[in-house]
C-alpha positions as CSV (number, residue, x, y, z in Angstrom):
1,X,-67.5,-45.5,-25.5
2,X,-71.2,-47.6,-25.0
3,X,-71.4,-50.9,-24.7
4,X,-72.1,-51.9,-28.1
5,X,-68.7,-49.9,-29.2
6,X,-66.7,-52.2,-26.0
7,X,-68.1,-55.0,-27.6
8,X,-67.5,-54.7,-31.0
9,X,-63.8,-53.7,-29.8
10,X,-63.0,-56.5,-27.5
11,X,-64.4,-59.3,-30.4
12,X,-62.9,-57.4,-33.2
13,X,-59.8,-57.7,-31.3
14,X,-60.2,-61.7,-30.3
15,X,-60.8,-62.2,-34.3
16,X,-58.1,-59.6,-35.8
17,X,-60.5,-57.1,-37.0
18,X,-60.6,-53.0,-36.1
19,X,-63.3,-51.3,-35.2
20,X,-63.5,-48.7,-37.9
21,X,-63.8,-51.9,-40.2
22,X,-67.3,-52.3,-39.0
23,X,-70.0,-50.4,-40.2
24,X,-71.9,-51.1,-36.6
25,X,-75.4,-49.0,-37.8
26,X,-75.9,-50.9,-41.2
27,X,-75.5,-54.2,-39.4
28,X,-77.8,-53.3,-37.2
29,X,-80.1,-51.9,-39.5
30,X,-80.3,-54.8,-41.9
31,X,-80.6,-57.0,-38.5
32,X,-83.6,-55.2,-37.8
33,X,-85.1,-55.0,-41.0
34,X,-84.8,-59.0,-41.3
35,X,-85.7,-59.6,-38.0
36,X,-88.6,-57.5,-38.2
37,X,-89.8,-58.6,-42.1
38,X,-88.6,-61.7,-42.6
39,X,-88.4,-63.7,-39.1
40,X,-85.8,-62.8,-36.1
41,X,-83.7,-66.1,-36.5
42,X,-82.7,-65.0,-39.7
43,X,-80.8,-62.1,-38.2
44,X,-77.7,-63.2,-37.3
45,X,-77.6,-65.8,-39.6
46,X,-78.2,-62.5,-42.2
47,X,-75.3,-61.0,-40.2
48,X,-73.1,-63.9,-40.8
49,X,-73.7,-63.8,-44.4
50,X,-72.8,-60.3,-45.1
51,X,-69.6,-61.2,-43.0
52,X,-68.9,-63.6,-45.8
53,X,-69.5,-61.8,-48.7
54,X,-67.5,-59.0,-47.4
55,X,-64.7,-61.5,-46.5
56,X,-64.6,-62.4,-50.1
57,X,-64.7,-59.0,-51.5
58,X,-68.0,-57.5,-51.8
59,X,-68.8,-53.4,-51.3
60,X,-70.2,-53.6,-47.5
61,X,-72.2,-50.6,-47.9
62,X,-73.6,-52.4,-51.4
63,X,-74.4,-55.6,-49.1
64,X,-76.4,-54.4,-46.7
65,X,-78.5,-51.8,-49.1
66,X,-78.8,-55.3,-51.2
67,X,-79.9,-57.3,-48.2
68,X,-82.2,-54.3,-46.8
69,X,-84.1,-53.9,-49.7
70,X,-84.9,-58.1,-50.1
71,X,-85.7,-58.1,-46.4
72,X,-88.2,-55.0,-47.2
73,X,-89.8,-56.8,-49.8
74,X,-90.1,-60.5,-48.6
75,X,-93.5,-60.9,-48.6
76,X,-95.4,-61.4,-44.9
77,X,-96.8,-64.9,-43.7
78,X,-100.1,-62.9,-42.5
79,X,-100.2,-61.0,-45.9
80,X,-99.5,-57.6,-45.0
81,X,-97.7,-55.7,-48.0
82,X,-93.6,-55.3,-47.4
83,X,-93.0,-52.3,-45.9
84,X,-90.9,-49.1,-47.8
85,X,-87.5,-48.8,-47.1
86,X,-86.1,-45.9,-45.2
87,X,-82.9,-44.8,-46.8
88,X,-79.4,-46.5,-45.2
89,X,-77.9,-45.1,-42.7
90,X,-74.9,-43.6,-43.9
C-alpha cells in the first residue's frame, strides 16, 4: 500500500467512508486538470464539490468527466486555447 492509499484509508475511516468508494485516479485527474487550466486553488475546492454532488446522488464517474471536460475548456487568462482532453482514466 503507498502513501496516497494509507491516506485515503485512515481519512476514509475518521469520516465513515471505504476505500473502494473512492475513485482515487479521477479525483486526481480532475484536480490536476483544474489546477492546471483553471487556477490551483480551485482544486480542492473542485474536489469538495464533486464530494457533494456525489453525496447527494450523482454518477461519480459522470462528475468528474463533466468537471474534466469544463476545466479543459475554461478559457486561459494569457489566451492560450483550452487544451484537448485525454480520455478519463477508467
Amino acid at each position: 500500500m503507498n502513501e496516497l492509499d494509507a491516506w485515503v484509508t485512515a481519512a476514509g475511516a475518521e469520516i465513515g467512508t471505504a476505500p473502494g468508494e473512492v475513485d482515487t485516479a479521477a479525483v486526481l485527474d480532475v484536480a490536476r486538470d483544474v489546477a492546471h487550466q483553471v487556477l490551483r486553488p480551485g482544486a480542492p475546492v473542485t474536489a469538495y464539490l464533486m464530494g457533494l454532488a456525489v453525496g447527494r446522488g450523482a454518477d461519480p464517474a459522470d462528475v468528474a468527466a463533466r468537471i474534466r471536460a469544463l476545466a479543459l475548456a475554461w478559457p486561459h487568462r494569457d489566451g492560450a486555447q483550452p487544451v484537448v482532453a485525454d480520455p478519463p482514466t477508467p
